[in-house]
N, C-alpha and C positions, 0 to 999 in steps of 0.2 A: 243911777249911782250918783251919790254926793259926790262933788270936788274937796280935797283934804285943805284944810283953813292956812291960810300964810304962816302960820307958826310953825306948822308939820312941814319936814321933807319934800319934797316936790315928788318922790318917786315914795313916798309912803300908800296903799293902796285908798279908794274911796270907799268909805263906809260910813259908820254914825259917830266910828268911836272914833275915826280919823278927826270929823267935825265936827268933836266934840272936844279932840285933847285938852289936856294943858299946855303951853307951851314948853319942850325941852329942847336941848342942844342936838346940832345932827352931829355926829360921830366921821370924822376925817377917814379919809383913806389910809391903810400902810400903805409907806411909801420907803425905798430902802429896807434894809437890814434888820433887825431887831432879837433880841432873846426873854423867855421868861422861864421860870420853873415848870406852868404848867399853860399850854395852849386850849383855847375854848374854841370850837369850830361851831358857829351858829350863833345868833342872838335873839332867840325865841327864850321862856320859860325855865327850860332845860337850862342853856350854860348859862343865861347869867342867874342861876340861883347857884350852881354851879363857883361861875365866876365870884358871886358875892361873899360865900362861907369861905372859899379859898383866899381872899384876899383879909378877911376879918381872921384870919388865922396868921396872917405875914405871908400865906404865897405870892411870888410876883406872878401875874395872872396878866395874860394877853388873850380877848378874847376879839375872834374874826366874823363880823356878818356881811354877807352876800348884798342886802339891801342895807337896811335902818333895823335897830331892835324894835320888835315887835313886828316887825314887815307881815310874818308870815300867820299862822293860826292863833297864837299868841298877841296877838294885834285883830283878829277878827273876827274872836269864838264869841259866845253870849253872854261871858260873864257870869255863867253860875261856876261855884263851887262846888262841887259835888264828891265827899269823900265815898269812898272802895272803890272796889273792881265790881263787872258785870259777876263772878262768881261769887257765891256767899260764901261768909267763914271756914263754916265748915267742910264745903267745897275745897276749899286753898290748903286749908290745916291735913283734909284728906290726903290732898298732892302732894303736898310736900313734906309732907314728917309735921310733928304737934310743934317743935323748935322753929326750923326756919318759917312754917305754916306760921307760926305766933306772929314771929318778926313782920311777917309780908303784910297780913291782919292790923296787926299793931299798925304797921308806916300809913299804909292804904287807908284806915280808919280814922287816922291822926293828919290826913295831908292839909284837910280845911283849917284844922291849929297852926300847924304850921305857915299857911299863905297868911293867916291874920293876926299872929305872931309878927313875922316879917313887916307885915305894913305898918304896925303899931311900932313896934322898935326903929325903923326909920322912915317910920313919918312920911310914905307914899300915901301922897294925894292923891286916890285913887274911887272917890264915891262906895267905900265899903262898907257892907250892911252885912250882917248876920241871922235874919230871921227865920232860916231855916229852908231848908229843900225838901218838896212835897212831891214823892212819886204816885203818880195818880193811873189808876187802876181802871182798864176799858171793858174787861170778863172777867168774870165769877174764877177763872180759872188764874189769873194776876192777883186777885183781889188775895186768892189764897195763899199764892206764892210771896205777897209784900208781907202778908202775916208772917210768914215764916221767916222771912230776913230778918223783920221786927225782931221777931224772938231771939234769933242767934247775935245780933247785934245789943241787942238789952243784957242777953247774958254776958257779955264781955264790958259792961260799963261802959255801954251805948247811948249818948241821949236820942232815942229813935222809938216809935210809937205807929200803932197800927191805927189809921183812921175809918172811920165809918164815913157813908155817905151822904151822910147829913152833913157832918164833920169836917170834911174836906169842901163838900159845896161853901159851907161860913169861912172855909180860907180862901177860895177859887174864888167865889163871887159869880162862880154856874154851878151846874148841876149837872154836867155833862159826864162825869164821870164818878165811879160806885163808889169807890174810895181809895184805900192806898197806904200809905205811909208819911211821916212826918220825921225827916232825920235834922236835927237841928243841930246839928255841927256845921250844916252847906250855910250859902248864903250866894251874895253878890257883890259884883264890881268892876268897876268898866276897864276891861279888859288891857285894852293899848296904856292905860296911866298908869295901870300896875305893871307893864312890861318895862316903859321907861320910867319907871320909879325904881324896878330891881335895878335898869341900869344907872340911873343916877347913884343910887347906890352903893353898889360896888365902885364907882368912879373914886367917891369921896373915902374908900377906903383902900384904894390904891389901885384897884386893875384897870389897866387902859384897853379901851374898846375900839375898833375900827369898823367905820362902817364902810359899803361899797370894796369888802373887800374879800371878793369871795374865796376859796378855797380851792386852786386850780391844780395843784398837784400836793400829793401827803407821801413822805417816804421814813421808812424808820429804821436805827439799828439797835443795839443794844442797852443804849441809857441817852439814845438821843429819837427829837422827832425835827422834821422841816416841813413846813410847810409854803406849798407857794402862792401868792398871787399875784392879781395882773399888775403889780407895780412895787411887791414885796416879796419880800422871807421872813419867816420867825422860825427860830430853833429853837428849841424847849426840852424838858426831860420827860414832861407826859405829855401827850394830848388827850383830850375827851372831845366824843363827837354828837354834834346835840342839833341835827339836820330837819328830825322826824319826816314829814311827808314830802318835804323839800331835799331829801337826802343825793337823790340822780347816784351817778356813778364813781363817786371822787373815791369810796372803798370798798369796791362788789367783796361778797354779796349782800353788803347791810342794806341798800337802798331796794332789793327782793326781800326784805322780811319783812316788810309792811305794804299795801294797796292804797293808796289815797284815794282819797273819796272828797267829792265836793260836797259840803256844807253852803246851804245856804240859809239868809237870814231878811227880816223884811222887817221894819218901824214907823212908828205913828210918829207925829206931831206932838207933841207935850197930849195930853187930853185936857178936857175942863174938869177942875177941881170933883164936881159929881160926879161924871163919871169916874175920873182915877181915884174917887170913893168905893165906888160897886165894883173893879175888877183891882182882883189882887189890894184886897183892901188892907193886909199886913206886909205885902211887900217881897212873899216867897220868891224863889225859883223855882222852878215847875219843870217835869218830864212827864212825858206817860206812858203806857205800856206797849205801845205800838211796834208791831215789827219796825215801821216805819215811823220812830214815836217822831213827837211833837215835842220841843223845848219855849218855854217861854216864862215872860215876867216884864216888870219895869225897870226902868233906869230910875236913876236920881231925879232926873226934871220930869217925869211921869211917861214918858212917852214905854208905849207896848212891844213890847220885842218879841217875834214869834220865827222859830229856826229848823229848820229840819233837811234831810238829806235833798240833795238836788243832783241837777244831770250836766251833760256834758257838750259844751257846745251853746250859742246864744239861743237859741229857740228855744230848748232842754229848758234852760237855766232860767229866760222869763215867764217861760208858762210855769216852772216851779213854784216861782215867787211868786204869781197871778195865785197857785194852789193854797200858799200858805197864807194870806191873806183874805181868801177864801175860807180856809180853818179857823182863822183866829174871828170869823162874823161867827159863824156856826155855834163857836165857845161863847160867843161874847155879841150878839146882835145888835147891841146900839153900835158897835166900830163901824156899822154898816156906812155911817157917815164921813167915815176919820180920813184922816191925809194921810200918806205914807210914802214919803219923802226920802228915806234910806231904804237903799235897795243894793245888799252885796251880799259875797261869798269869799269863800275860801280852801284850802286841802287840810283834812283829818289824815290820820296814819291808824288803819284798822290792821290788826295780826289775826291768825289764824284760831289762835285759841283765847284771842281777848284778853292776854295780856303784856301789858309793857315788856320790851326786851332790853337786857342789860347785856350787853355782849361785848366780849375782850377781844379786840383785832388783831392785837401784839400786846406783847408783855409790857408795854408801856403805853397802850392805847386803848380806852375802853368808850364805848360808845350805850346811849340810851334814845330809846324812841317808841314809837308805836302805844298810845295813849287811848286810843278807840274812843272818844268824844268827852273823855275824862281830864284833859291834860293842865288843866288851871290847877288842880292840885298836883295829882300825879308828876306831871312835867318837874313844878316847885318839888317834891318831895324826891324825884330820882335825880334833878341836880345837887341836892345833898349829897346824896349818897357817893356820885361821880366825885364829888371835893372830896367826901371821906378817904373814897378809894384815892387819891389822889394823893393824898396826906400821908401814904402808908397802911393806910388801915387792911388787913389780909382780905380776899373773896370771903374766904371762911366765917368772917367775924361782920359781915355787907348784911344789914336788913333785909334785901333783896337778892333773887339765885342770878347769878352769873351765868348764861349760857352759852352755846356759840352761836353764831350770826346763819341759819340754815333759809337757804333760798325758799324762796312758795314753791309748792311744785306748780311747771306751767305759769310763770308770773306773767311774764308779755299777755296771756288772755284771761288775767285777775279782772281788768277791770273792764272788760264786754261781761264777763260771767257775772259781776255785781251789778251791772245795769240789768239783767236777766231777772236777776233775785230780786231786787228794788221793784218791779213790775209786780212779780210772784207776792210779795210782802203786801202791795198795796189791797192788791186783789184779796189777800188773806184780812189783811187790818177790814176792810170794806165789807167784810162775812163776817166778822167779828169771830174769826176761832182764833 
């Protein structure tokens, strides 16, 4: 693992995008007293997108994080964009009625506008690129399934495209996979400068952030919230809670309705100009159909970025990363040379049915999380909505369903049974069915 550059935090974790930031400000502790209209619990994606439409509105906005904004997945996912949910449209629209189905459709499909919206109107320096997200298809039986998205997606005024195999190898720069899709609303951008860019942000429009200030006790009554921590209180009229994988106990049973899962991830050295000609020679973001898919693409200075689920514990977690480094020769045979210099991970927030939860704790406290390896948009697009609801806006009238917060059944043995499955998934990905 890289050391985080003298500009970052001292407790910011080590990664690429650590030692790569820009330089920002670290964010003080609450210290004493404080009150605002609406309290932000967390400084990942979720509140301060949250934090930043609240404050662009005239909320007074207090938002609290446990480390540094971006600390957590938000600071150490791969930087693609990738709009929807793991179900297709017509899936969602099934479940939920053709109305709120639209709505969910609509947000879900719009969240890539949304993050690249945000960066353009204030100006986060953030290496964002848009040239489109390439789902890349490993069986006949994917290949079918991406046509189909294709279509339900094109029908709704989608820019989204079925590739052949040909097709996708002149965007891959291999030929490792049949084909796939091309949805070109996704894109990229280095993760951690778009996290403290939301927060710079919102600063400059009024919400004050604290960092090191985690969330040690939350009590609520009828038009009030308090919150405490280890050197503070804030008292507020709403709070939103925006924790995801890092959520622990501060409001059972929200931090049971998601399993965290480590992510890991593993990067080259810039390449030399020829090579980072032949791979990813437009610059996509890339997933692909794998139980246990493969996530990959470049950064801005060329270096290769390849991410995929990992284990638990140091041995688990270097032979992961020895694995995907290992995939990304397989995809790409000249890396067989290359340096790979950045070596980290992180915790995703997986639910049970793959999608985001919106869940109301008390009538003045509503909480958002569980993003299943989606959450660079997702996270962006369900902190809106937390501002909306925040702002007055009815459930009734929310883009997204409001649920209650329902425990995993058996959660304490969620995450031995997804080491089980990870195995099961390899084994199946390695048979190709």
């Amino acid at each position: 693992m890289m050391a985080a550059p003298d500009h970052m935090p001292p407790d910011m974790p080590a990664s690429l995008w650590a030692a790569t930031a820009r330089a920002r400000g670290d964010h003080p502790a609450l210290r004493g007293t404080t009150e605002a209209d609406v309290a932000v619990i967390g400084g990942g994606y979720t509140g301060l997108s949250a934090a930043l439409h609240l404050a662009e509105v005239g909320r007074r906005v207090v938002l609290l994080e446990a480390e540094q904004p971006g600390w957590g997945a938000s600071g150490r996912n791969g930087g693609q964009v990738n709009p929807g949910l793991k179900d297709n449209p017509e899936q969602i629209e099934a479940r939920f009625g053709h109305d709120l189905g639209g709505r969910i459709v609509a947000l879900t499909g719009g969240c890539g506008d949304l993050v690249f919206d945000l960066i353009a109107r204030h100006g986060i320096d953030c290496d964002a690129a848009r040239p489109g997200w390439l789902r890349a298809a490993t069986t006949p039986r994917a290949m079918a399934a991406m046509a189909e998205v294709a279509r339900q997606w094109r029908a709704r005024g989608a820019d989204v495209d079925p590739l052949d195999g040909r097709t996708m190898a002149q965007h891959l720069g291999t030929g490792a996979y049949l084909g796939g899709l091309i949805d070109r609303r996704g894109g990229n951008l280095h993760p951690l400068d778009y996290a403290q860019g939301l927060a710079a942000a919102a600063s400059r429009q009024g919400a004050r952030i604290y960092g090191g200030s985690r969330a040690t006790g939350l009590a609520f009554g009828g038009d009030y919230v308090e919150i405490s921590t280890p050197e503070g209180r804030l008292t507020a009229g709403r709070a939103l809670i925006c924790t995801n994988a890092y959520t622990g106990p501060l409001t059972p049973p929200l931090g049971q309705t998601v399993v965290p899962v480590t992510s890991m991830q593993v990067a080259t050295a810039p390449l030399g100009d020829n090579l980072a000609r032949t791979i990813l020679p437009e610059g996509h973001a890339v997933s692909d159909s794998r139980r246990m898919l493969l996530y990959f693409r470049k950064d801005a200075q060329g270096r290769f970025i390849i991410g995929g689920r990992g284990g638990s514990g140091a041995k688990a977690i270097r032979a992961r990363q020895i694995a995907l480094q290992q995939a990304a020769i397989q995809l790409y045979p000249p890396l067989r040379g290359a340096d790979w210099p950045y070596l980290w991970g992180g915790e995703v927030a997986l639910t049970r049915d793959h999608m985001p939860g919106l869940h109301r704790i008390a009538p003045n406290v509503m909480a958002a999380l569980g993003y299943n390896g989606r959450g660079v948009g997702m996270a962006t697009a369900l902190g809106k909505v937390l501002a909306d609801w925040a702002t007055g806006r009815p459930e009734a009238e929310l883009v997204f369903p409001v649920t209650q917060a329902r425990p995993i059944p058996l959660h304490r043995f969620r995450r031995g049974g997804v080491g089980a499955s990870i195995a099961l998934f390899r084994v199946l990905d390695r048979m190709g069915v």
